[in-house]
N, C-alpha and C positions, 0 to 999 in steps of 0.2 A: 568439755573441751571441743566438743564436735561445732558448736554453734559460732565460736568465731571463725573458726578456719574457715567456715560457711560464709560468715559476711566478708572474712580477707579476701575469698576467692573470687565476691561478686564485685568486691571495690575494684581488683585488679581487672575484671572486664572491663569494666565501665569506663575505668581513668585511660586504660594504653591497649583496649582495642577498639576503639570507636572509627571505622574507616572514612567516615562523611570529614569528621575531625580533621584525620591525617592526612587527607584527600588536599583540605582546605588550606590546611597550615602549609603543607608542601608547593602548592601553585603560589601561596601568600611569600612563601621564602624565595623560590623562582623569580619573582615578579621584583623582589627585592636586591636581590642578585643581580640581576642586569639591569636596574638601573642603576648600582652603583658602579656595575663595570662599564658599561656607555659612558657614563660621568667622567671616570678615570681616562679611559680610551679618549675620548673630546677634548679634555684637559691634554693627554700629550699629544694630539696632533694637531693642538691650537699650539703647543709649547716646540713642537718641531720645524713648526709652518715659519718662524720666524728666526731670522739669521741677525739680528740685531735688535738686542732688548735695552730700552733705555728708564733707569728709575725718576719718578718725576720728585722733584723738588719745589723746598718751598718757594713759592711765587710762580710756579708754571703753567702755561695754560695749553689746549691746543696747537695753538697760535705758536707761541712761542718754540714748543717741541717740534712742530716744523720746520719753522726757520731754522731753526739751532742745526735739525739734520741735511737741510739742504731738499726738504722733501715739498711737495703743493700739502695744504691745509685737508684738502677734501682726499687725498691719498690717505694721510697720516687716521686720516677717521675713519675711511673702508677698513684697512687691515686690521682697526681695530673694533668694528663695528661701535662705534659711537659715533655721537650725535655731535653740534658747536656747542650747546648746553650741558653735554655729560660732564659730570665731574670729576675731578683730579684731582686727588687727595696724594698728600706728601710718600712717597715710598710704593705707590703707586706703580704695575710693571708696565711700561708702553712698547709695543711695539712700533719699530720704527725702520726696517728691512723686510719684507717677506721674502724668503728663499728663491732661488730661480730656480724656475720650472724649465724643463728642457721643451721646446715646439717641436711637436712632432713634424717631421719633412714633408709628410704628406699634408697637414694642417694648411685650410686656405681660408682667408678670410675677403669677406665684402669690402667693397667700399665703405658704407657704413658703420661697420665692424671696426676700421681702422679710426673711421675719425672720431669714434667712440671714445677707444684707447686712448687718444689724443687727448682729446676732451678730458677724460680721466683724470690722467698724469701730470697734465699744465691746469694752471690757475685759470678760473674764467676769460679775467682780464686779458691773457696770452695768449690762451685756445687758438685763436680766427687765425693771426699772425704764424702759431706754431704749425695748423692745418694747411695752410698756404704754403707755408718751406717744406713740408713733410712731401705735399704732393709736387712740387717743383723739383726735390733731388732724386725721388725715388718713383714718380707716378702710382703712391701707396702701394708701393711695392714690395712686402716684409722685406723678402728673400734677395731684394737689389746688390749687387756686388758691386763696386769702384774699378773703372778700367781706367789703363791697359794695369795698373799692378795689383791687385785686389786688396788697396788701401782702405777703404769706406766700406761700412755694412749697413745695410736695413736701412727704414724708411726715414732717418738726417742722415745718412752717409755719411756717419760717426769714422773718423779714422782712430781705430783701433792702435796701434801703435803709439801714436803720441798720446791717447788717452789712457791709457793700459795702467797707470801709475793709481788712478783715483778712479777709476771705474768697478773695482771691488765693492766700493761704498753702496754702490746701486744695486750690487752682484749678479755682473758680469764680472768672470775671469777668464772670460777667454775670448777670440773675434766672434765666435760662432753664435753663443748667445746674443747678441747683437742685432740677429736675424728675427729674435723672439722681438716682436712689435711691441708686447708692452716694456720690453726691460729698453727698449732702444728709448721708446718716448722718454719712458722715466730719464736717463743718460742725457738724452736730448736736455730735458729742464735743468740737468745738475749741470749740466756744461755753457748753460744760459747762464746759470747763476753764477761760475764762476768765473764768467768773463764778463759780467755784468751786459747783457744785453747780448744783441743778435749776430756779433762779431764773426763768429763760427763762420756762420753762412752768408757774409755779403762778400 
């Protein structure tokens, strides 16, 4: 009877104390670990980042989930980091709002910086046209107020009050956002489109 309890005793070393083992396995589990919590964590602050989720349908493209929200083509593809070529399978979730960001007060931006934004937010084709009125009401000036009754904000000196009804869609809900350059540009294109052209501002 002495001689297995001799081999049991040497199995039990060998299988569950080998420390190079448990060494390996435990940094292998670690490793394991966080990237499935990165993944998760990435997952919902891609799922947070966005205030308007649209499911695609059949026959949809790019293209058309743009139009459909009122949004430029090359906007609807940042937020969503795709390509004109990605594809877009039925049931598919698009983003189609990113959340507004508050601008910090202190936050300044270049010239360049602004017509960036511009460039961004408007279709090529609009850009030149939209850069020209941006810098004529505001002197690319985020922060520009409307005098004498502080009717207009930021750089199209959007008045806020008559637009307050459809400016959620862009999210803005309040005048002060407005101040943020890029929710204005964006605003600025949704309020082009709605009046079919440059109406606003001649």
């Amino acid at each position: 009877m002495g001689r297995p309890a001799k081999a049991l005793s040497g199995f039990n070393r060998t299988v569950g104390s080998n420390p190079t083992l448990s060494a390996r396995g435990l940094r292998l589990f670690v490793a394991v670990a966080v990237t499935i919590l990165s993944l998760l964590v990435g997952t919902a602050s891609a799922a947070s980042a966005c205030a308007n989720e649209y499911r695609a349908q059949s026959g949809d493209s790019w293209w058309s989930i743009a139009e459909k929200h009122g949004l430029a083509l090359k906007r609807v593809l940042s937020i969503n980091k795709a390509k004109p070529e990605s594809k877009i399978l039925v049931g598919d979730v698009v983003c189609v709002a990113r959340r507004a960001i508050q601008t910090p007060q202190t936050k300044k931006f270049t010239r360049g910086q602004i017509i960036q934004i511009i460039r961004d937010e408007w279709p090529d084709e609009l850009e030149e046209r939209a850069i020209q009125i941006a810098f004529r009401e505001s002197k690319f000036n985020p922060r520009a107020i409307g005098i004498p009754n502080d009717c207009c904000f930021g750089l199209f000196q959007i008045y806020y009050r008559w637009h307050k009804g459809w400016l959620p869609e862009v999210g803005v809900s309040s005048s002060v956002q407005l101040l943020d350059p890029r929710l204005n540009a964006r605003a600025a294109y949704k309020m082009f489109q709605r009046n079919n052209g440059w109406g606003p501002w001649e």
